[in-house]
VODRENTI-813664 format. One line per field, with one value per residue (C-alpha): x, y, z; residue number from 1; residue in three letters. Coordinates in steps of 0.05 Angstrom, whole numbers. Layout:
BEGIN
east = [X  ...]
north = [Y  ...]
up = [Z  ...]
dovo = [NUM  ...]
zator = [Ala  ...]
//
This chain:
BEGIN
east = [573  622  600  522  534  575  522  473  510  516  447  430  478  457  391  397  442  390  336  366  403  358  290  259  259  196  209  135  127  177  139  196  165  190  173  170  250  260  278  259  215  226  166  169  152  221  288  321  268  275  359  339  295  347  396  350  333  401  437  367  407  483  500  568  585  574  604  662  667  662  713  756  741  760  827  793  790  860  834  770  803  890  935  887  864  922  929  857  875  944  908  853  907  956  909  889  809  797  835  798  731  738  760  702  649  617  632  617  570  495  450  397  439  473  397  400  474  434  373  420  466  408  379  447  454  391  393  458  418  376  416  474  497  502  555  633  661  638  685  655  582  555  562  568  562  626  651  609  648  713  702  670  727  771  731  743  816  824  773  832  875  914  914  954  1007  1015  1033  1088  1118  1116  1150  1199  1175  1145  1133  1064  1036  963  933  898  853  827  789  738  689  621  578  518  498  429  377  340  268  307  340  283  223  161  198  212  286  320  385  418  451  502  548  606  628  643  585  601  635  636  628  581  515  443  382  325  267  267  210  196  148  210  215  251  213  282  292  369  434  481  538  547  538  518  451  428  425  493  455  389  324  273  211  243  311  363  439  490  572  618  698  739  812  835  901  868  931  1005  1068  1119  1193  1214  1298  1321  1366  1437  1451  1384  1332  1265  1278  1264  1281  1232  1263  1313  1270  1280  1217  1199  1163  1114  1116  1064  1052  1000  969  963  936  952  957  1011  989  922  957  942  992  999  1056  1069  1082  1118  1088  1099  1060  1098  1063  1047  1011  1018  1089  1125  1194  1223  1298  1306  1273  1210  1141  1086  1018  967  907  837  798  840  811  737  683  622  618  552  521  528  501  438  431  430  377  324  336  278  309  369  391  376  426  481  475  486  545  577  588  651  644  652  728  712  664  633  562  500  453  370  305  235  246  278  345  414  478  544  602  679  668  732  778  832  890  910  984  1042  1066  1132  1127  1109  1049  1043  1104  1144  1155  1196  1174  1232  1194  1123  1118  1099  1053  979  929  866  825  788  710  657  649  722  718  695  616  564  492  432  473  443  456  407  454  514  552  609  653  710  741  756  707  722  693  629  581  575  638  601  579  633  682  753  807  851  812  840  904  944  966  891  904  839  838  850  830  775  765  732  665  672  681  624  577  585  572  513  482  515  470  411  371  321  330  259  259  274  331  359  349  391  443  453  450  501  562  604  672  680  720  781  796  822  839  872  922  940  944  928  911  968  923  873  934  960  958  928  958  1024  1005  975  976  926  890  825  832  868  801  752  770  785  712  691  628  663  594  605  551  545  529  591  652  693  684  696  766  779  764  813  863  846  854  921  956  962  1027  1060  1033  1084  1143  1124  1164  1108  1068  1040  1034  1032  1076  1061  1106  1077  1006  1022  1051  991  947  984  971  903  888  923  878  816  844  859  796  738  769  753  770  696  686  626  640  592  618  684  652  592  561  563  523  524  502  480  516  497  527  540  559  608  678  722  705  647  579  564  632  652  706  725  777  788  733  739  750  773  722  719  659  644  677  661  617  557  527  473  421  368  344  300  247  220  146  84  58  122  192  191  240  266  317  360  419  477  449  390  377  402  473  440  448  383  340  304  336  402  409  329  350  402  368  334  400  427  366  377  309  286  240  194  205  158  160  87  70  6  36  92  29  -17  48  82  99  103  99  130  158  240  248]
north = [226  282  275  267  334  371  348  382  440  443  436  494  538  526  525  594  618  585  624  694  696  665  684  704  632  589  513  505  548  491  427  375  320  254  223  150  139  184  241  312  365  427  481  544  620  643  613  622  581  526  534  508  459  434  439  394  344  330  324  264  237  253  293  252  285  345  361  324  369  435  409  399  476  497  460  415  353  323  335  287  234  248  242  227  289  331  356  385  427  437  469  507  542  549  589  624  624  650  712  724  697  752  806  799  768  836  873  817  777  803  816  771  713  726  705  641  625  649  601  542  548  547  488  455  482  461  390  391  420  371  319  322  251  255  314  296  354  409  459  466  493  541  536  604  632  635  571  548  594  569  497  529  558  498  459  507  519  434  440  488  437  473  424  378  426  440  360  361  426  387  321  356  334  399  358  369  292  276  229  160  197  244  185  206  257  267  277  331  338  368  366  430  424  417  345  325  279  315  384  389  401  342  363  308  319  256  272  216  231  183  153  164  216  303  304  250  278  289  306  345  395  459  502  575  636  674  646  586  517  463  398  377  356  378  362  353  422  472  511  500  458  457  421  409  442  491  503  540  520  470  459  409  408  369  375  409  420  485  519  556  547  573  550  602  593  657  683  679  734  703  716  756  699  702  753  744  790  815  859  871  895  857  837  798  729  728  666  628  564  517  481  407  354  281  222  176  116  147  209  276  334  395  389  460  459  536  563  632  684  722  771  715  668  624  594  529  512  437  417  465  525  563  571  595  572  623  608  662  613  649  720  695  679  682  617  596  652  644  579  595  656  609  565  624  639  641  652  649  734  711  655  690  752  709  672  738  743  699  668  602  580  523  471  461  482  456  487  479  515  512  571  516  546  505  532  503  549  517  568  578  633  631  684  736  711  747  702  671  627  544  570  494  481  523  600  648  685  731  785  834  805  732  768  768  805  791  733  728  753  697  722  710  639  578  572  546  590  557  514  502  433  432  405  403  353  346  293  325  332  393  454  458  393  412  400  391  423  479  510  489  547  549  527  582  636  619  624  559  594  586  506  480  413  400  323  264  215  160  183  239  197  151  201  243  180  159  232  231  170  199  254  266  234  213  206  147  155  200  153  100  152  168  91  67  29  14  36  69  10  43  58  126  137  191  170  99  77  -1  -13  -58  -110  -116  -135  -186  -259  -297  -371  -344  -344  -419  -402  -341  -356  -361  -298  -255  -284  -260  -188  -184  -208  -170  -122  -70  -58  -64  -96  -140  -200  -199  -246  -205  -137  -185  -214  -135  -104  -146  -133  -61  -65  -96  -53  -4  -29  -18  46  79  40  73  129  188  184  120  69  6  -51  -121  -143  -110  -130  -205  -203  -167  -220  -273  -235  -235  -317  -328  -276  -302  -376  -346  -323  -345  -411  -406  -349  -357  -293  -240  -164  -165  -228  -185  -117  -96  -33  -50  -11  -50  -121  -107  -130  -133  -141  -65  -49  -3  7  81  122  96  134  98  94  66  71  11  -11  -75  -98  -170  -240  -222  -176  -102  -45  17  74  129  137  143  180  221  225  272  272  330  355  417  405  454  418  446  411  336  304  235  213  161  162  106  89  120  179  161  146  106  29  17  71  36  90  64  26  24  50  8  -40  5  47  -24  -36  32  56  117  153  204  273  334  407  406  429  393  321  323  328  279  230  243  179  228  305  333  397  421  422]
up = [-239  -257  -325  -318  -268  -332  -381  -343  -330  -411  -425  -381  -413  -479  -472  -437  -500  -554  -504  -506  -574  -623  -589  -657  -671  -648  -670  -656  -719  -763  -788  -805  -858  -863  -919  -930  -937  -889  -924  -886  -922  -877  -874  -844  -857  -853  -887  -823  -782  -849  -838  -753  -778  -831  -773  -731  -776  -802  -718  -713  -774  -768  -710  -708  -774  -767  -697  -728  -793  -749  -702  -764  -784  -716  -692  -649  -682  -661  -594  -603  -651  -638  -692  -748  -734  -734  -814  -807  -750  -777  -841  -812  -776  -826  -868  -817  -826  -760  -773  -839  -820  -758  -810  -862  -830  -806  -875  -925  -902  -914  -856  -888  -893  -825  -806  -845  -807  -735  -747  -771  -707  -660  -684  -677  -605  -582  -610  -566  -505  -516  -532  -492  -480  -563  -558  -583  -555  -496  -537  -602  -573  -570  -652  -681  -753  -744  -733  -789  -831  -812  -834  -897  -907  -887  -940  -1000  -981  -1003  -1057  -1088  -1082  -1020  -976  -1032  -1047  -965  -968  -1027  -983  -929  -962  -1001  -1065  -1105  -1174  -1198  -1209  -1231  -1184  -1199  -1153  -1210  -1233  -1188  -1215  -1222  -1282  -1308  -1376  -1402  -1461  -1478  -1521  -1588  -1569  -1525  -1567  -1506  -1515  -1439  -1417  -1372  -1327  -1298  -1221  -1219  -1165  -1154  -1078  -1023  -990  -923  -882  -886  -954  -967  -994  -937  -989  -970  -989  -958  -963  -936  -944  -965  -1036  -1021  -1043  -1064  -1069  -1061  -1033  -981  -945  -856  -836  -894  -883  -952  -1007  -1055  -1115  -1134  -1165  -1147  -1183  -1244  -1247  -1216  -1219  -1217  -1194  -1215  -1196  -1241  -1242  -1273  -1235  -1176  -1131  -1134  -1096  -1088  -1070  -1027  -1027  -958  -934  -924  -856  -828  -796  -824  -868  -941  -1007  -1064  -1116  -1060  -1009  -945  -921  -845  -841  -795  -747  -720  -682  -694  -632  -639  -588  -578  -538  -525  -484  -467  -442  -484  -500  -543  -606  -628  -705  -742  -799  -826  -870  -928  -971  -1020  -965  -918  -916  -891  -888  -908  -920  -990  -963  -954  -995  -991  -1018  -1053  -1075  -1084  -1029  -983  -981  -990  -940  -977  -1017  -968  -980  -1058  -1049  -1009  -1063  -1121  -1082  -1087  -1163  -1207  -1269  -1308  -1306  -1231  -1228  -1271  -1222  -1162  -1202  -1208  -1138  -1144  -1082  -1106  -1116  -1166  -1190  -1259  -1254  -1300  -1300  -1342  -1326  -1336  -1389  -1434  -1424  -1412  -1385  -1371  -1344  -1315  -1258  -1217  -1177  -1226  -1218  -1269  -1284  -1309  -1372  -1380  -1322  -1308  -1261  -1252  -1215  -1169  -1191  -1155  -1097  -1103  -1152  -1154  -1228  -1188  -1134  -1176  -1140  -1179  -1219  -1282  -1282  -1292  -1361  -1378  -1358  -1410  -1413  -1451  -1456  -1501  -1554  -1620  -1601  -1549  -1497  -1454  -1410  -1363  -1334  -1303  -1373  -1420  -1419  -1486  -1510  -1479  -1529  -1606  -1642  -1668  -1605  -1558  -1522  -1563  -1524  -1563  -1526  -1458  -1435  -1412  -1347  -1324  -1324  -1348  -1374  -1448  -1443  -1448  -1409  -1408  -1383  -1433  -1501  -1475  -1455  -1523  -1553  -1527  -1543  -1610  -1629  -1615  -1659  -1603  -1539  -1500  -1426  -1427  -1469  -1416  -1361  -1408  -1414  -1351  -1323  -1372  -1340  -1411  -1426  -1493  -1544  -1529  -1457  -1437  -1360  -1342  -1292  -1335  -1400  -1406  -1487  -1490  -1449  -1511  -1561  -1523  -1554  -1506  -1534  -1511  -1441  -1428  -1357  -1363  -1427  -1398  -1357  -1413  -1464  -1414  -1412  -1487  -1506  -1454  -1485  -1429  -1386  -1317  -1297  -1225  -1266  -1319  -1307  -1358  -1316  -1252  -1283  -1306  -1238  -1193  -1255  -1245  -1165  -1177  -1223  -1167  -1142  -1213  -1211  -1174  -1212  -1291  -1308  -1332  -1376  -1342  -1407  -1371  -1411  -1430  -1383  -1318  -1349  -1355  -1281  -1253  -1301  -1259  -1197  -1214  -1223  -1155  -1118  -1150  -1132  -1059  -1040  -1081  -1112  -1186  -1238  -1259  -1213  -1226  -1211  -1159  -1133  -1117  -1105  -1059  -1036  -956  -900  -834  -842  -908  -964  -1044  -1107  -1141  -1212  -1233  -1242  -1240  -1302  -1322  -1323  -1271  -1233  -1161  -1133  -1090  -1024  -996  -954  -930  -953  -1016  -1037  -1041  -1024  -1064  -1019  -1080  -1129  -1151  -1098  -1098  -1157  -1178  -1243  -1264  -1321  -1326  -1353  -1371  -1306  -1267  -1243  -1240  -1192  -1189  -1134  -1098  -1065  -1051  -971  -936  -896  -824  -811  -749  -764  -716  -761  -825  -862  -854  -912  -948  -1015  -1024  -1074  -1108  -1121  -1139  -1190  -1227  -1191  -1159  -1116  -1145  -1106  -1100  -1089  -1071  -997  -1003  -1029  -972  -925  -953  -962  -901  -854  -790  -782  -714  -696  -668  -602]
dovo = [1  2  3  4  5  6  7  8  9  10  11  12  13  14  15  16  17  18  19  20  21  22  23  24  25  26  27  28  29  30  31  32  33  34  35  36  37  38  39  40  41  42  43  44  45  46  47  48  49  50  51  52  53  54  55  56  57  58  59  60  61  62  63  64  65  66  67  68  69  70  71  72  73  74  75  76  77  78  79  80  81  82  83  84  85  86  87  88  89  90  91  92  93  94  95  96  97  98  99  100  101  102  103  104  105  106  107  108  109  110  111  112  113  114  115  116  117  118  119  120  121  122  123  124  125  126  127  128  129  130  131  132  133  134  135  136  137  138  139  140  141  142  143  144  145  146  147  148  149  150  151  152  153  154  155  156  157  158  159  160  161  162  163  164  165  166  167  168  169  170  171  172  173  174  175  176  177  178  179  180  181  182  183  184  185  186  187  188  189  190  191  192  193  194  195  196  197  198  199  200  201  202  203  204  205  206  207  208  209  210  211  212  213  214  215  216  217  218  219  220  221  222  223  224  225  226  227  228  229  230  231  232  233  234  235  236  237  238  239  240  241  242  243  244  245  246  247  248  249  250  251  252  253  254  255  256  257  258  259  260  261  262  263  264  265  266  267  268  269  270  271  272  273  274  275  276  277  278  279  280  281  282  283  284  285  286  287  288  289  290  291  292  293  294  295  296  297  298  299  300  301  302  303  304  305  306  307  308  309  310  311  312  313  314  315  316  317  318  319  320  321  322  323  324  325  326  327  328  329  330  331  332  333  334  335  336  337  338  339  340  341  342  343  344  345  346  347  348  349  350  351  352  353  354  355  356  357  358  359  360  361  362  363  364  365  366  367  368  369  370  371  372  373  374  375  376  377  378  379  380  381  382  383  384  385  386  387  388  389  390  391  392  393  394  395  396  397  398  399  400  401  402  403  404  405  406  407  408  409  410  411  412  413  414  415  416  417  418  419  420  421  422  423  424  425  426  427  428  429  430  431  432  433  434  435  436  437  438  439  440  441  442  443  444  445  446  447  448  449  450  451  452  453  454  455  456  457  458  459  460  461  462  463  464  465  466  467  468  469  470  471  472  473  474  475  476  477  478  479  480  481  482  483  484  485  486  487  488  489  490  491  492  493  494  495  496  497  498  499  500  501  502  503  504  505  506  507  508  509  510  511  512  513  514  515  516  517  518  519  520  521  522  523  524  525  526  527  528  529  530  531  532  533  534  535  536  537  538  539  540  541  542  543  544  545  546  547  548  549  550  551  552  553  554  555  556  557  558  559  560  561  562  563  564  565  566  567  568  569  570  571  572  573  574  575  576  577  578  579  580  581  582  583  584  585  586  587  588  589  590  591  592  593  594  595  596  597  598  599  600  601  602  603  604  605  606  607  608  609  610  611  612  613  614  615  616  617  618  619  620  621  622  623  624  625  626  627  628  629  630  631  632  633  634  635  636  637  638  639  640  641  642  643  644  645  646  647  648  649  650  651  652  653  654  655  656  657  658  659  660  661  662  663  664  665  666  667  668  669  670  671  672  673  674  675  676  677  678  679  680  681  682  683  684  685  686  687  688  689]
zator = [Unk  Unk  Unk  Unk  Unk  Unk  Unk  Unk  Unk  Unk  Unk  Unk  Unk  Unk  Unk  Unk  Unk  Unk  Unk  Unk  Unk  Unk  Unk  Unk  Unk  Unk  Unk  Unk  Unk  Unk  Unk  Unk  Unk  Unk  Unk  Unk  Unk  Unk  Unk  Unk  Unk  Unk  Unk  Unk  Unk  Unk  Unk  Unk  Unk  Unk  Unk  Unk  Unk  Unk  Unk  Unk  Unk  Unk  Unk  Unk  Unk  Unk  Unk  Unk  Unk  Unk  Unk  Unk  Unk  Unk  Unk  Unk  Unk  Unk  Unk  Unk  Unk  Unk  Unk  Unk  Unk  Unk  Unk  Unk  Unk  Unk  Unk  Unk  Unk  Unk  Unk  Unk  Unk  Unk  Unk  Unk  Unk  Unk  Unk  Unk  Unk  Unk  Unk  Unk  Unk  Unk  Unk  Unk  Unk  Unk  Unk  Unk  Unk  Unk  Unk  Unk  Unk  Unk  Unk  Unk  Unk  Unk  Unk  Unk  Unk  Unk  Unk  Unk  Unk  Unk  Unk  Unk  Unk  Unk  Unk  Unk  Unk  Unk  Unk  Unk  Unk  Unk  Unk  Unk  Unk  Unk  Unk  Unk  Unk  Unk  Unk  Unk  Unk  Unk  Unk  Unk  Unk  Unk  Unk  Unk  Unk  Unk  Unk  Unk  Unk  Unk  Unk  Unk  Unk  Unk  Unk  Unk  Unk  Unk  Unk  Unk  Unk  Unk  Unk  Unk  Unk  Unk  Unk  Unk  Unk  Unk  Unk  Unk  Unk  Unk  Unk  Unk  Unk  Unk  Unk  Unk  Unk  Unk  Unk  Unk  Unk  Unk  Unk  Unk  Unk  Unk  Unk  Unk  Unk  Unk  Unk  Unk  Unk  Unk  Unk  Unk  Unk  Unk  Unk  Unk  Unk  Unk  Unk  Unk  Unk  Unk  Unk  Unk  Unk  Unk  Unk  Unk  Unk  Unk  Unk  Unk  Unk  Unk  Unk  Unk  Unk  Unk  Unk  Unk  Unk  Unk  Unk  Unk  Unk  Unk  Unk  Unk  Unk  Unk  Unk  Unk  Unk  Unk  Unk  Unk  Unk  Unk  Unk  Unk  Unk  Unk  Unk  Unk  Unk  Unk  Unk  Unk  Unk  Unk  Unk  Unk  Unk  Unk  Unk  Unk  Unk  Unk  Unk  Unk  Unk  Unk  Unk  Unk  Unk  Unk  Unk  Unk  Unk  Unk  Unk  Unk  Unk  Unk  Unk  Unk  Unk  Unk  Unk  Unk  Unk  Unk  Unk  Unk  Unk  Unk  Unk  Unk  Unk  Unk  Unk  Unk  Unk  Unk  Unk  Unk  Unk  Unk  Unk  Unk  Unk  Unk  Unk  Unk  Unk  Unk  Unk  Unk  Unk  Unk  Unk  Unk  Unk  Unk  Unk  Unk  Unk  Unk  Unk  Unk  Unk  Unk  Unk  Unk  Unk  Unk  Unk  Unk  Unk  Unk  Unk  Unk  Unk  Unk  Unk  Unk  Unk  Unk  Unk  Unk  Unk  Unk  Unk  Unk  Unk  Unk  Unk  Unk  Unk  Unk  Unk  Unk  Unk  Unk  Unk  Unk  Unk  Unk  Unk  Unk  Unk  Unk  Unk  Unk  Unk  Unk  Unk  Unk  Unk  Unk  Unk  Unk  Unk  Unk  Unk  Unk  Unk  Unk  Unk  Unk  Unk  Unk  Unk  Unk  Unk  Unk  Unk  Unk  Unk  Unk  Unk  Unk  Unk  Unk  Unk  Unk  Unk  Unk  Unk  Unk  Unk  Unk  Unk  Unk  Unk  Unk  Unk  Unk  Unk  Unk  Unk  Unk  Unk  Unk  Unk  Unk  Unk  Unk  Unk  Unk  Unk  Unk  Unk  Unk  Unk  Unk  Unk  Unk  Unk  Unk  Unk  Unk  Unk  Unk  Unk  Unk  Unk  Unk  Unk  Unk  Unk  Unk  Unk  Unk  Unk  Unk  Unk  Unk  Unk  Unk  Unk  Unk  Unk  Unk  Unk  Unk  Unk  Unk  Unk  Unk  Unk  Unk  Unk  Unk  Unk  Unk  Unk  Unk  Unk  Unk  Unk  Unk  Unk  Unk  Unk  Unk  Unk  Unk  Unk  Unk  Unk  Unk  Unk  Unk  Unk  Unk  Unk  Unk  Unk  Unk  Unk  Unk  Unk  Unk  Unk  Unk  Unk  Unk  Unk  Unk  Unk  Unk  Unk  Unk  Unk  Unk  Unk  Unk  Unk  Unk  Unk  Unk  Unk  Unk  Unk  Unk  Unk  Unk  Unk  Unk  Unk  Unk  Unk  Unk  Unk  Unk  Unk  Unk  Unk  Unk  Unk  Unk  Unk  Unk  Unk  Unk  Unk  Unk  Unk  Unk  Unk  Unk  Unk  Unk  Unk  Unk  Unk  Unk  Unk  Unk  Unk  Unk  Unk  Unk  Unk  Unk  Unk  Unk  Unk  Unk  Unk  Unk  Unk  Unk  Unk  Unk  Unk  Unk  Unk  Unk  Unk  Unk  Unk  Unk  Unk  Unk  Unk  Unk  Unk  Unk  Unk  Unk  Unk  Unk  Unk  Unk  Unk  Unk  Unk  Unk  Unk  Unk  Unk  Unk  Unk  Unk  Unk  Unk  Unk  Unk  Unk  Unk  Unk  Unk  Unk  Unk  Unk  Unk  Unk  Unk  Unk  Unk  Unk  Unk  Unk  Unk  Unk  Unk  Unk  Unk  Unk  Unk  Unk  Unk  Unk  Unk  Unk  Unk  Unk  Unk  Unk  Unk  Unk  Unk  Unk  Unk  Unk  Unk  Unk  Unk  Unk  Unk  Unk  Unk  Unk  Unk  Unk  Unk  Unk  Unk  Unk  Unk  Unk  Unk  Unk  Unk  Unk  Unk  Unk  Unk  Unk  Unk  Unk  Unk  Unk]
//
């Protein structure tokens, strides 16, 4: 009663805020599409009424999500889900987004797209008035722009690889290590009219993200009277789309990895408390405590947890001292604004104007337009460091000479503008292999201090081969390309080195002859159907747990490979009683009830990522993810999609799971910017509440 009563209370309060704040906003004047897999095509005169429509459409599909990424932003999520939810909060204060979100929001943010963050907020607001048996939390509405921001913010803050240095403070362990999780990537690569047989470019959006959760992908079409007209992506709670196409250009991310993020250790005065020393000066800490909720045995409580600020960053103490963590993503709020800005591009002077906003703290960006012109650029934040320092491990935060103040311009970083080649790619390797030798950026030219990677992988050695072979690539060709699930002969993963496995004699090994064969006359593809990636992929799965026993670098021994070989047969024997497995007898891509044999392994083109799932088998958690795949043609942008689930995170919805076997199949579904074809194709038209 109490809560039917509070519900109602909520929804009259909200509606009365959506009412009187947002009044310039009629959803009666927003047509949401949805097409026949459910996808929304969002009309409307203005962008801000498209950013409440996109708002709408995406609470019908995911509310769940998004209230629980903004309650992440906000230091409210321990308070919905306890402890799991404590490092988000934790973080978000620790670097103090509020505070700068309160400081610049005002000054940096445009009024324009202040209108886009307006429109997006009242859509969510009044889906909640609506709604309000759906809400996770009474505290996190009204949403503001604000609170938007702050998750934004939150978001960026761990794309810089903050959040994983705040851990190593935290566990006293301060040793950079590259993670077996930097097999995950995604790839982009594209052909301009000189490799292409019809003379049209082809860019290739092949994002490899988890399929569920924040920063799983939604896709959509949004469409205004204000110039925009884009088909994309986007994760839980952003007001536009973060990669896609338009109808003269479009633009992929994938992760990359160059040093964005500094650790400093500061000199504690001997005997004054909280009071450190640069070049002698005393300087004060300032203190602060984070709040933190949770419940012991259904009962809730705050934890308080100290954190300080130093004039390098945000600092935590463990058992050896105090650091602080510095990173550009700290002192800049308009990465959603660069985003929606590169959504309304029309050209490429356009799109390298926006880009010079420097919003954007990271992420590889391809990029191809209808002008026939590819672009590839390892965009990042990077700080301006002094030399003569390991700016990838710990460096003293006793001296000025450590405190940078500044990053390098976008045309100082490694990029790639019309290549004789006619193309680029990217795979989460080197910016410097990224495309024929002739045209590529020279490593030389770039300091080491800015981190980026100097290596293959291999994705990377695969994908340049595949292009290699080709004079001129048809369309085809450049669906094959981007479909292909081989390893290159020689395997190169990042985090492990495993080459020993092809050199062992199998005759040796009675015991695991048959298993040790299979995966040597393996052809490496990783298709569903192919025992010798099946045999290879519980190998793969159990060489974890030797992982963390090989000294660096992580060359795996005959030895540990015969024991996890061994491992291997009695796990296949275990669950599935024969070693005459298939890969997609041990994997699956899993919504629900549903459950189908996937392709796939890490680091190929086509990679998944996989955890345990049940009865022996495993389900793609990462991966292949969402995929658009676009040509720019005299008859405009052509658009071909899928994406690893459906549209609706609702198990009841037939858009839960309906693309499923078509992702499965190597299909897709044919996409269009045309107003007119979402009409005449649309499966139901309605308007926003």
């Amino acid at each position: 009663m109490i809560k039917n009563q509070f519900s109602s209370l909520l929804l009259s309060v909200l509606l009365t805020i959506c009412t009187t704040v947002y009044s310039q906003i009629n959803p009666k004047e927003i047509d949401i599409i949805r097409d026949e897999y459910g996808v929304p095509h969002i009309f409307a005169k203005t962008d801000a009424e498209v950013a409440y429509g996109l708002a709408w459409a995406h609470a019908e599909d995911d509310f769940k999500t998004i209230q629980q990424s903004y309650l992440a932003g906000n230091n409210m999520l321990s308070a919905h889900i306890g402890k799991k939810g404590i490092p988000a909060d934790f973080l978000a204060q620790f670097i103090r987004s509020e505070e700068l979100v309160e400081r610049d929001y005002e000054t940096k943010t445009s009024p324009e797209y202040k209108k886009i963050l307006e429109g997006y907020a009242a859509g969510m607001n009044q889906y909640a008035a609506t709604y309000p048996e759906e809400v996770l939390s009474d505290e996190l509405f009204p949403v503001t722009p604000k609170r938007m921001m702050r998750y934004a913010q939150l978001q960026l803050f761990i794309s810089s690889k903050g959040d994983y240095w705040v851990s190593k403070i935290i566990s006293n362990d301060l040793k950079y290590v590259p993670s077996k999780e930097e097999t995950k990537g995604s790839n982009t690569f594209a052909f301009n009219s000189s490799k292409t047989t019809d003379g049209n470019t082809y860019l290739a959006i092949n994002t490899h993200q988890p399929l569920d959760g924040p920063v799983s992908w939604y896709e959509a079409h949004l469409c205004s009277e204000e110039g925009t007209n884009i088909i994309g992506a986007l994760f839980a709670g952003s007001p536009s789309v973060l990669i896609g196409a338009n109808e003269y250009l479009g633009w992929a991310h994938t992760v990359n990895q160059p040093d964005k993020t500094d650790v400093f250790e500061l000199e504690m005065h001997p005997s004054k408390k909280n009071v450190y020393l640069v070049d002698g000066k005393e300087h004060l800490l300032e203190s602060f405590k984070a709040k933190l909720s949770m419940k012991i045995l259904g009962i809730p409580f705050k934890v308080f947890k100290k954190y300080y600020r130093s004039i390098y960053g945000p600092t935590l103490k463990n058992k050896t001292g105090y650091f602080s963590v510095r990173t550009p993503a700290l002192e800049e709020v308009r990465g959603l604004e660069q985003w929606w800005r590169m959504n309304k591009t029309k050209s490429f002077k356009e799109f390298y104007d926006v880009l010079k906003m420097e919003a954007l703290p990271g992420y590889n960006i391809g990029y191809a337009d209808k002008n026939d012109t590819i672009f590839y650029i390892s965009n990042g934040l990077i700080p301006k460091r002094a030399p003569g320092y390991n700016w990838k491990e710990v460096v003293p935060g006793n001296t000025m000479k450590t405190l940078w103040t500044s990053t390098y311009s976008l045309e100082e970083l490694p990029q790639v503008i019309q290549p004789k080649s006619g193309y680029f790619y990217n795979t989460n390797h080197s910016p410097f292999k990224s495309t024929d030798e002739a045209n590529n950026p020279k490593g030389d030219d770039f300091s080491l201090d800015m981190g980026f990677e100097r290596y293959d992988n291999n994705r990377s050695i695969r994908l340049k081969e595949l292009i290699d072979a080709e004079d001129k690539v048809s369309y085809e060709d450049f669906k094959r390309i981007k479909y292909d699930r081989k390893y290159p002969e020689i395997m190169n993963f990042s985090w492990m080195n495993i080459n020993a496995l092809f050199d062992i004699k199998a005759d040796q090994y009675p015991d695991i002859k048959s298993l040790i064969k299979k995966i040597q006359d393996w052809d490496r593809k990783t298709d569903a159907s192919s025992e010798g990636a099946g045999v290879f992929a519980v190998l793969y799965y159990r060489l974890y747990k030797y992982y963390y026993k090989l000294p660096a670098p992580k060359i795996f021994p005959r030895t540990f490979l015969i024991q996890a070989l061994r491992d291997s047969k009695n796990y296949m024997l275990k669950h599935f009683n024969t070693t005459d497995i298939t890969l997609g007898d041990y994997q699956k891509l899993v919504r629900g009830d549903k459950e189908i044999p996937i392709f796939g392994l890490p680091d190929v083109l086509t990679s998944m990522n996989s955890v345990q799932h049940k009865d022996g088998k495993i389900k793609v958690e990462s991966g292949e993810s969402y995929i658009e795949l676009v040509r720019f043609t005299p008859e405009g942008t052509q658009i071909e999609s899928s994406i690893s689930y459906g549209s609706s995170d609702h198990p009841d919805s037939p858009h839960y799971g309906d693309q499923m076997e078509m992702y499965s199949k190597f299909e897709t579904k044919k996409m269009s910017l045309n107003k007119e074809d979402a009409y005449k194709n649309a499966k139901r038209i309605y308007n926003p509440k």
